[in-house]
N, C-alpha and C positions, 0 to 999 in steps of 0.2 A: 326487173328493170335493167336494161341494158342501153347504151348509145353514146354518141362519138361527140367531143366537145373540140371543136377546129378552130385556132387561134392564131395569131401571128408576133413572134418573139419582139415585133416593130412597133406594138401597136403604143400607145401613148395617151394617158399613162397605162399601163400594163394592169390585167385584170386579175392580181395576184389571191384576188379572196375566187375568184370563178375557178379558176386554175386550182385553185389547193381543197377546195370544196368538190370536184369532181374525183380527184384521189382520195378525197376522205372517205366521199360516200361509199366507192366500189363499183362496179363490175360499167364504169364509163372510161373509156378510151379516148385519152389525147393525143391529136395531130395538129403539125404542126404547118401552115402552109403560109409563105411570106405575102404571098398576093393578097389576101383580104384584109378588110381595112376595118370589121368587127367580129366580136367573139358568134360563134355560128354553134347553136346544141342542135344533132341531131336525135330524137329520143320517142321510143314507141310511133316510131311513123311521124311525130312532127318537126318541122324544121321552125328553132327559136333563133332572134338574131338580136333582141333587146337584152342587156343585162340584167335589167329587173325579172323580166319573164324567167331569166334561164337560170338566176341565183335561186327565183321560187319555184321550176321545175325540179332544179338537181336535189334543193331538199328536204321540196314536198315529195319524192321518193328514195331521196336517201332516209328516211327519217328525221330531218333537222329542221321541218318546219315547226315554229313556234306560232299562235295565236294568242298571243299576251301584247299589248302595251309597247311593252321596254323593248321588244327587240324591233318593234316598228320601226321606233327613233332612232335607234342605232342603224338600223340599216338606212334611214335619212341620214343621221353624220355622214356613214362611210361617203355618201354623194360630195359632199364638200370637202373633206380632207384630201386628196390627190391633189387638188389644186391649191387650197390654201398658203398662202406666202408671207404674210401681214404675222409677225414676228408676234403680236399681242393675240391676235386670232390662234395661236398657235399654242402657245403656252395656255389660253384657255381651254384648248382642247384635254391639253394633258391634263390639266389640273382637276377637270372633269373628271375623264378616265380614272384619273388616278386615286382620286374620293371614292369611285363609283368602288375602285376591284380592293381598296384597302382591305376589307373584309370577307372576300368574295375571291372566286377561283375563276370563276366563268363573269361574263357578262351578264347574263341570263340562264337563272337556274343553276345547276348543281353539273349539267352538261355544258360540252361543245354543242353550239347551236349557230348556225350560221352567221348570227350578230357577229359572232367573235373572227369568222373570215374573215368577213367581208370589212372590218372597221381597221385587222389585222393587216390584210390585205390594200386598204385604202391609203393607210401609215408605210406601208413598205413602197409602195408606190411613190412618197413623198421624200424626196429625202433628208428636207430640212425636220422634218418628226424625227426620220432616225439620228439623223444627227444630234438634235438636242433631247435624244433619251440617253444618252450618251454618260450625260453632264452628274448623272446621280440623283438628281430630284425627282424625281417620278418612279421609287422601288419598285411600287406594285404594276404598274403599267408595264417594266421593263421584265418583271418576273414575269408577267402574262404572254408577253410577245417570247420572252425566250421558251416558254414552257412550248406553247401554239408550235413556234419555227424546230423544236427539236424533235417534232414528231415524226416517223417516220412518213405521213402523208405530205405532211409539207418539204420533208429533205426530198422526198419521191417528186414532189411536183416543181421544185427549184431547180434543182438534175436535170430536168427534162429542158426547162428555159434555156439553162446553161447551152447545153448539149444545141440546144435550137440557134441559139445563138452565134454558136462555134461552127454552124453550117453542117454540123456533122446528121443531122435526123431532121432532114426537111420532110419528113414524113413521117418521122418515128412515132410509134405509139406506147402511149406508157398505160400498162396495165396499173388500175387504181387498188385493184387485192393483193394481197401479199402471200407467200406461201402459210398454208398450216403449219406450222415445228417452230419447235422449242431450241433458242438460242444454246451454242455451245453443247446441245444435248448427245452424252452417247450411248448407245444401243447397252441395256442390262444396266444401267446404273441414275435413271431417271429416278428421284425420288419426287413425288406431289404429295399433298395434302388438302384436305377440306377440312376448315373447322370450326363448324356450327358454336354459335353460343347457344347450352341448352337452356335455353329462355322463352321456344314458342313453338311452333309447327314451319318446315321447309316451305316456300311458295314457290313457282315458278322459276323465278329469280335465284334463288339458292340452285334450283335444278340446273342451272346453266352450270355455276360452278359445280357445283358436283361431276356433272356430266364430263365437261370436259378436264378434268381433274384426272376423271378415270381415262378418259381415250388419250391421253397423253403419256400416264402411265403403263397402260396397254401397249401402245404406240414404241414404244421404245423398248418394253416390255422389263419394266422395270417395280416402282411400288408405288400403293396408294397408301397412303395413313390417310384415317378417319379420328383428327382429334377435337375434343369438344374444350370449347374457350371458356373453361369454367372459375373465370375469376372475378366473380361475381354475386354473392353470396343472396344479396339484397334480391334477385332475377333467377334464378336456376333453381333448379329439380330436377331429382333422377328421373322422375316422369318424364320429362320433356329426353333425355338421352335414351328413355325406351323409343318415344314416338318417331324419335331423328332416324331411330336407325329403323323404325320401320317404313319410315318416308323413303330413304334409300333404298331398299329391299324393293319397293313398288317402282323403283326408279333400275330395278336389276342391280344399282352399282353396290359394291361390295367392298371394303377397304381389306388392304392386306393385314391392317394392325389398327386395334381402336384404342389412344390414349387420349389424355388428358392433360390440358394445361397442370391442373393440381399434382401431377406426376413427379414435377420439376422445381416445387415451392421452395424446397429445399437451396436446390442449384439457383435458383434465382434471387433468394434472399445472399447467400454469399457472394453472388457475382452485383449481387446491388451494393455490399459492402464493399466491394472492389471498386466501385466508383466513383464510393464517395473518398474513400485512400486514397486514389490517385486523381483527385480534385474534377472527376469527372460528372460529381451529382452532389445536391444539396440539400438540407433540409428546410422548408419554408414553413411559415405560418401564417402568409399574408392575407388576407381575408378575401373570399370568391371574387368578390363585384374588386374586390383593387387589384387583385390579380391579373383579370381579365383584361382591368383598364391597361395595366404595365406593358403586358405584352400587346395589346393592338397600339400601345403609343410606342414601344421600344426601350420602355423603362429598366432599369432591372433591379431586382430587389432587394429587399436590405441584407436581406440575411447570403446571396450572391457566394461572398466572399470569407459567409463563417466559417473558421478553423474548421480540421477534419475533425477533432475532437469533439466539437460540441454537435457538426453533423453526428459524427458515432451518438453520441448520446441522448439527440432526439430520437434519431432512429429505433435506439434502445425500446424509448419510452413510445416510438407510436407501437413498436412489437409487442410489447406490456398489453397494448392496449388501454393506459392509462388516460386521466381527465384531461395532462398534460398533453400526452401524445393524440391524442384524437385532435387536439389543433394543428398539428403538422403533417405537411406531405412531403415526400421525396420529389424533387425535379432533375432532369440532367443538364446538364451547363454546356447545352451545344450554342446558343446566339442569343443575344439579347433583340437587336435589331434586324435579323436575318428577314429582306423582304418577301420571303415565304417562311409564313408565321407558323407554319406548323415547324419550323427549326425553332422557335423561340425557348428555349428551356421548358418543354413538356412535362409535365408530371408524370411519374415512370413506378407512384407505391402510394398506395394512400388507405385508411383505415377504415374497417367495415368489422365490427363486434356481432353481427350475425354470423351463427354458426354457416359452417360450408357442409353441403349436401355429401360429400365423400371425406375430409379432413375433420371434420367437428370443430372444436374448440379450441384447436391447434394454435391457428394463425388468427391474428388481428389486423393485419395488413396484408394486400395483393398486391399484386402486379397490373398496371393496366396492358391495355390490349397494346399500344407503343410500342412496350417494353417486353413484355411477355412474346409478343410472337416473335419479333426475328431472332431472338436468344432461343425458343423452341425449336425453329424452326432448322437453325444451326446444329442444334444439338440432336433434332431426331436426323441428320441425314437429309435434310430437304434439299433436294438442289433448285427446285423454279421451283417460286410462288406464285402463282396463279391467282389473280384478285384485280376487283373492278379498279375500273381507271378514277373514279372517285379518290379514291385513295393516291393519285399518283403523286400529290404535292408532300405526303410523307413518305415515299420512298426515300429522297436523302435522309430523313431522318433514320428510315428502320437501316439504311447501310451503315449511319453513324455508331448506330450502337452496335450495330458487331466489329465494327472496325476499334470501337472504344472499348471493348472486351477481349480482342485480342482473337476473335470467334472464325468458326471456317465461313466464306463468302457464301451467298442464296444469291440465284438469280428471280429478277421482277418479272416475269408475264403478265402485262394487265391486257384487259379487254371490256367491251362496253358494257354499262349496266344495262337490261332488258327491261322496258315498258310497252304497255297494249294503252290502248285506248280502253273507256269506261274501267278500269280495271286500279284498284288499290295493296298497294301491296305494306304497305304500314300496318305491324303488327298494331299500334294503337288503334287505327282505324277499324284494322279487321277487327279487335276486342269488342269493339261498338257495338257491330253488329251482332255478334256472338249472343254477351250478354244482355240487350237489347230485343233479342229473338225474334232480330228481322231474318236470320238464318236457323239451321237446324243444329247446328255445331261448326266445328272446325272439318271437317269432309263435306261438307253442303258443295252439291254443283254447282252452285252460282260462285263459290270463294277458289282465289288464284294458291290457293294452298297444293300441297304434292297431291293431296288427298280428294281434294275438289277436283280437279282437273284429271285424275284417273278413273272416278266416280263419275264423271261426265262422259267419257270414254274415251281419253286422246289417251294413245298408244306408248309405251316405251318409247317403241320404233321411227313414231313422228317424231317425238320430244328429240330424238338424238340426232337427226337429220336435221331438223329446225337447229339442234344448239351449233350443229359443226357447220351450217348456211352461214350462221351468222358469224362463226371464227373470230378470227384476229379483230375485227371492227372496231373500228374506235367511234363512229356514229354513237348520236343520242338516240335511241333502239325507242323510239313511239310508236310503233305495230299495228295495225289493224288484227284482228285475230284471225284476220280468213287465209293467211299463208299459213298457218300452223294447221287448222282445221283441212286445208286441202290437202295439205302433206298425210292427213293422218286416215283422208279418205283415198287416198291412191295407197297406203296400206293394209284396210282392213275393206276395201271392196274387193279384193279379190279371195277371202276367205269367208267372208259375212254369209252363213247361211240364208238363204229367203223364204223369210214366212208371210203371210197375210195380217191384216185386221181393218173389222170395219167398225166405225163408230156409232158407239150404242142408241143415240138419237139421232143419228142418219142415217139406221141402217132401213132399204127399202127391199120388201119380200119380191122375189122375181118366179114366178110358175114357168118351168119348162117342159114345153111342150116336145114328147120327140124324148123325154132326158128316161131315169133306168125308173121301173118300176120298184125297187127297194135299194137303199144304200148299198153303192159300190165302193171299194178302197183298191187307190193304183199306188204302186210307192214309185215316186220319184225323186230324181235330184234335188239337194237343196240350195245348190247351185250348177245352172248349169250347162260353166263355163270352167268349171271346176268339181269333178266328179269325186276328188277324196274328199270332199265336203262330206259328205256322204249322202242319205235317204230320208225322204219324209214319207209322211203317210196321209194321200188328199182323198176327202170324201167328194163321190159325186152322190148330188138325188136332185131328184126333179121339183125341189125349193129351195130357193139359192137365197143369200145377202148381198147387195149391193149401195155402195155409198150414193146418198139424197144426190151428191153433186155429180157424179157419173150419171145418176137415174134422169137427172135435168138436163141434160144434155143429149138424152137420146129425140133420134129424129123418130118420126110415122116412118114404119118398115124399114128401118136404116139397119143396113149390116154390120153388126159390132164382133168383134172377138173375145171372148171368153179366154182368158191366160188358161195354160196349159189344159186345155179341153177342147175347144174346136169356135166355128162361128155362129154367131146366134141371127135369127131377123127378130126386130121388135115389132109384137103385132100390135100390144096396144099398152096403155097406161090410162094410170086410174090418179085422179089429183083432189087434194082436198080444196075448200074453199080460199086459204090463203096460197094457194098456188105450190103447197106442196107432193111429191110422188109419193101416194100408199102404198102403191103394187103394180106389178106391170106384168104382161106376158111373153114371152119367147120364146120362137121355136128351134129349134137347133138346126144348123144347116153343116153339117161334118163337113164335106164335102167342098163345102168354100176355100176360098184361098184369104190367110191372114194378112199378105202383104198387100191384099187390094181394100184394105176396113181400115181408115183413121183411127179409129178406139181400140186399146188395148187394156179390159177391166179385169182388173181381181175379183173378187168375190168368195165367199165362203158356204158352202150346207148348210141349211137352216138346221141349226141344235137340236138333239134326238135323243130320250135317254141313253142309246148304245153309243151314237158319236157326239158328244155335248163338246161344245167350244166355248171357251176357256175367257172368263172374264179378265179384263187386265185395265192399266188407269197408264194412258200413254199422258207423260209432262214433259213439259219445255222451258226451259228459263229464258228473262230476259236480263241483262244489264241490273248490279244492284244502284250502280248511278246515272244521272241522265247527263253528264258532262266528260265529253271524249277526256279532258285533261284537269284537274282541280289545281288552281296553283294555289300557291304560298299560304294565303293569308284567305281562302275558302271555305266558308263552313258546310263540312258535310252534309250535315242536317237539311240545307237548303236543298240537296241535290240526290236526294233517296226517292226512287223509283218506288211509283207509291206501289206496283203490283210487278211481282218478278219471279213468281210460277206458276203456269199454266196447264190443269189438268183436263183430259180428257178420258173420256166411262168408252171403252170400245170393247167388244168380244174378237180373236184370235183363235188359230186353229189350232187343233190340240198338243200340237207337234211344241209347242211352247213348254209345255210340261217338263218335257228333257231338259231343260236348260239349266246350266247352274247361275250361282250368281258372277255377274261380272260377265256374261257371256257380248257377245256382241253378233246381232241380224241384224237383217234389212228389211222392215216391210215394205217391201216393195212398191211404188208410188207413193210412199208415205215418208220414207227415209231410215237411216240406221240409228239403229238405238241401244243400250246397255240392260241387262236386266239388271235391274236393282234391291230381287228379292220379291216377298211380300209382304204387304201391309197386316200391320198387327192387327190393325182395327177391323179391316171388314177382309181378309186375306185373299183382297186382290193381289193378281201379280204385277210388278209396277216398270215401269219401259221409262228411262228418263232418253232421251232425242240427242243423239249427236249431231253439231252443228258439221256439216259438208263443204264448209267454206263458199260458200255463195253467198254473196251480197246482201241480197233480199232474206236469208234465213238468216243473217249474222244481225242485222238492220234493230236498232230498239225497237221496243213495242211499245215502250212509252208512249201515252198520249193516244191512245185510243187503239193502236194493235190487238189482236183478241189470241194471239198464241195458238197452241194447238186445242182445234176445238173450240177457240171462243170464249172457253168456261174460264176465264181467270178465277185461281182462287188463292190466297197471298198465303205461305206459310207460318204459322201460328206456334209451332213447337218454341213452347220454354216463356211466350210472351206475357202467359198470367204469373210466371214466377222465373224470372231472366236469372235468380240466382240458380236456378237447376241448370244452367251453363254456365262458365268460368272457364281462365285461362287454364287449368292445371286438367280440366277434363276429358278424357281420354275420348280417343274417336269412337264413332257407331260403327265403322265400319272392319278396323282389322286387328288382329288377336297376335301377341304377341306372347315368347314366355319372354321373365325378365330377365336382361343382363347381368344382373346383379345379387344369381341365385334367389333366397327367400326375402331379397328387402321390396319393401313394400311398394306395388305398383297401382295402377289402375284398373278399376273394373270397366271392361268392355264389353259390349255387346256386338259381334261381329253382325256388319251390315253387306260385306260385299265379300271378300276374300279373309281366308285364314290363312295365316304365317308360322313357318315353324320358326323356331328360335335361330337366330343370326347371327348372334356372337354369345358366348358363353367363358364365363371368366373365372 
């Protein structure tokens, strides 16, 4: 997506949500020109001149469009607030607002979505709004506006007004991307960190972070830490810290050092002492639901102001892990009323009597995640934390507590959270399917996991070109999948070896007339556009295979080409009663020229005991759900695609045999594919179809689609007994030894790749 969005600094009122939503998206360039008298997008060849049109061009391809409800209406207000004057019209608008984002960060959803420009933008435009936000009545409305306006898009796109308005860039263009690097960073002393809570399998989404965790730390050439957030007793297993770091391993990233929250229990139990000494943390007992209630009203609580004594002494009792202490939690005393309620006195230690998977029986209390990372993060050496923009309304908080501990400074890098379309990334959801055995496990190609998605065969090499595309973004990241899948076909088409296969109920016997009187073998290229591919080995004889739908297409005596052999005339063909091709004849015509034949068919040797071709079961998946986006309050169950694997019985030429697992070809006219091994059951060898980034192959099959080959047939593993999968169950596909010397791991059955051990401790 690229294109130029032309405005003029006079216009009235001023279209400050279009303006700031074209810098948010990325790669649209603003100009500024005083003569026109409306906003002008020009974008992929068209020219938009309506506001509505161009708010829903810029982002239906920025990713900001929403198809929910609530953001409709709001983009209805934005129409009426510029103008609004009527003093009571006005204070209803806030008071709206201000209900609306009480509890809530965004307008809509959990992102920026264009509701919040455009409604943003419609208030700034006004300025009796901003005046009387002024006034202090309206917290949350005025935290939303200030968070919106301190972003780097919005100061980028007020810059640009200014600057228009000062005369100075009556033409200037303001680039909407921002450079790739890291604030303050200097060369050899970048430290990053990723750190997984080991509680599940990495999905996509985790691969983002990780990804750019490491190119940053490369980048500078400085360190990665790999620490796992294990404060958590209730949710964690050393299993799950084997499978993390073999998700990374498949991902190439490496850390230069693998620690653990648990590392530090110690340190963070006396700097929790420290806080509550220097009246910076509390000990509470107030019960969940009144808690909750306190702080969304700005209450504060009774115990606020108890002596440090009697904190020490709770505290004492919840470390006991006593009857007494299991009703207290530790909080810190940043704000009672602060209107971004994540400052409201957060709970920073609370009690958990399950043993921890590396501490044992030690601790009775943890750290939560608040509290525990920026003190970690200080302490291992981190200088930028790298983490989604989700999290950006507790940044003042994680500053406050290194600043309340007296701690060396972290810098925040956040960046957008990543979404596709059809696609669930909620480990609860994923568990559903799991143990449900609508999948195979946790590496199934249909699941957004590290596992699924390299088992499907998207490449390292995409994955890290797709995560550095998407960079600094601060977009709500809704995806189509077919930029990631093209990315990952402009990397592995030029190494994909190319073999053949035709389908086992298509395939039509062809007599050549003219062909060798006993099986010939020529070796050739396996690509060959690309000669260190290296050599295959093709049978010719004079009874070929050919696909039912090539056969249906030949004309009476029509010149077809035969790939890598020469050209054929078809003399005749033979049809059964429902109009299918038995068999057909051809006679070779060497001599032809290929460029003057329409058709250019594969085909394979009819199977011989000395050259036999190799049975195999090509599958395709579709979509495990039929709704591009599930909101809120959706139940899953309504929206499970009732079939989402599709196999197909086809023979291949023998040259398959070489392959190891994981490898990646082309069958050529048919698409790229991963070998996936062979089936235990009847030991075919099994081809799952990489999607090419094309529309129409990316497309659901839901609703009548028939997949590859037609044959749907729905994946069954585990469904007569769903407990033979579980969260804690290791994958089919890679072998790991464990980190943790001889404690006790999971048995795996390697399905794709083998690992050697990654860290050893």
């Amino acid at each position: 997506m690229s294109g130029t969005l032309t405005l003029s600094s006079k216009l009235s009122p001023f279209p400050y949500g279009i303006l700031t939503i074209a810098t948010y998206v990325g790669n649209i360039e603003v100009a500024y020109d005083e003569a026109i008298t409306k906003p002008v997008l020009e974008i992929n060849g068209s020219k938009i001149e309506t506001e509505d049109d161009i708010v829903h061009a810029l982002s239906t391809a920025g990713g900001l469009a929403e198809d929910s409800a609530n953001a409709a209406s709001f983009l209805a207000l934005s129409k009426t607030l510029p103008t609004a004057s009527a003093l009571p019209d006005i204070m209803a608008a806030l008071e709206s607002l201000d209900n609306h984002l009480a509890w809530r960060t965004y307008l809509v959803g959990h992102d920026i979505t264009a509701a919040d420009w455009v409604v943003w933008g419609a208030m700034k435009a006004n300025n009796k709004f901003m005046g009387l936000l002024k006034n202090g009545r309206h917290p949350h409305v005025l935290r939303w506006t200030n968070h919106l306006e301190s972003l780097d898009s919005a100061q980028a796109a007020l810059a640009s007004l200014v600057a228009a308005k000062a005369n100075k860039a009556r033409s200037t263009k303001v680039a909407a991307s921002f450079a790739l690097g890291l604030e303050g960073a200097e060369m050899g002393k970048v430290v990053t960190r990723f750190p997984p809570e080991p509680s599940g399998y990495l999905h996509i989404g985790h691969a983002k972070a990780a990804m750019l965790n490491q190119y940053f730390a490369k980048m500078y050439q400085g360190k990665l830490i790999v620490r796992f957030d294990d404060t958590n007793p209730s949710k964690e297993r050393t299993e799950f810290e084997e499978t993390i770091l073999q998700d990374l391993e498949l991902l190439d990233i490496r850390g230069d050092v693998v620690t653990h929250t648990s590392d530090y229990f110690d340190q963070l139990y006396d700097l929790a002492i420290k806080m509550i000494e220097t009246g910076k943390a509390y000990t509470d007992n107030t019960e969940r639901e009144q808690m909750q209630h306190e702080r969304r009203e700005g209450i504060a609580s009774a115990h606020r102001d108890d002596s440090v004594e009697d904190n020490l002494k709770h505290f004492a009792e919840m470390k006991s892990g006593s009857e007494e202490g299991l009703k207290w939690c530790l909080r810190a005393k940043l704000s009672v009323d602060d209107p971004n309620k994540a400052m409201r006195d957060p709970v920073i230690y609370r009690c958990n009597t399950l043993p921890h998977h590396r501490t044992g029986d030690k601790w009775k209390i943890y750290p939560t995640y608040d509290f525990a990372c920026p003190v970690v993060d200080s302490l291992e050496g981190v200088t930028h934390a790298l983490r989604t923009n989700e999290y950006r309304d507790r940044n003042p908080q994680y500053w406050w507590m290194i600043d309340a501990l007296g701690l060396r400074k972290v810098k925040i890098w956040d960046f957008s959270r990543l979404n596709f379309i059809y696609t669930l990334l909620s480990k609860r959801k994923l568990h559903q399917f799991v143990n449900n055995g609508q999948v195979r496990g946790w590496d199934d190609p249909r699941f957004p996991t590290v596992r699924g998605i390299r088992r499907r065969g998207l490449t390292v090499e995409a994955l890290r070109q797709f995560m550095l595309l998407q960079g600094p973004s601060q977009a709500v990241v809704s995806l189509e999948w077919d930029s990631i899948w093209a990315l990952n076909k402009k990397v592995i088409d030029p190494i994909a070896p190319r073999h053949w296969a035709v389908g086992e109920d298509k395939k039509v016997l062809v007599t050549i007339k003219g062909g060798p009187t006993s099986p010939e073998v020529k070796a050739l290229p396996k690509h060959k556009k690309n000669p260190d591919v290296g050599e295959k080995q093709t049978v010719y004889t004079s009874n070929i295979l050919v696909e039912q739908e090539d056969a249906q297409s030949f004309e009476d005596q029509e010149e077809i080409t035969l790939m890598d052999w020469g050209n054929a005339f078809v003399r005749s063909k033979t049809t059964n009663s429902s109009g299918q091709v038995t068999s057909i004849e051809m006679e070779l015509h060497l001599e032809g020229d290929f460029k003057k034949t329409k058709k250019k068919i594969t085909w394979l040797a009819q199977s011989t005991s000395t050259h036999p071709l190799i049975p195999v079961t090509l599958l395709d998946y579709d979509y495990l759900i039929t709704k591009k986006k599930l909101e809120e309050n959706d139940n899953v169950e309504d929206y499970i695609t009732p079939v989402t694997e599709f196999r197909e019985s086809a023979v291949a030429d023998a040259n398959v045999k070489e392959l190891k697992k994981g490898d990646i070809i082309q069958f050529e006219r048919k698409g790229y594919y991963i070998y996936d091994g062979e089936n235990k059951e009847d030991g075919k060898m099994e081809f799952i179809r990489i999607p090419d980034g094309k529309a129409a192959n990316l497309a659901s099959k839901a609703g009548g689609g028939s997949g590859v080959g037609g044959s749907a047939q729905p994946a069954t593993a585990a469904k007569d007994d769903p407990a033979k999968i579980d969260s804690a169950s290791a994958t089919k596909m890679y072998k790991l030894e464990t980190v943790y010397g001889e404690q006790t791991k999971p048995e795996v059955d390697t399905k794709m790749y083998k690992i050697d051990s990654v860290y050893k401790v």
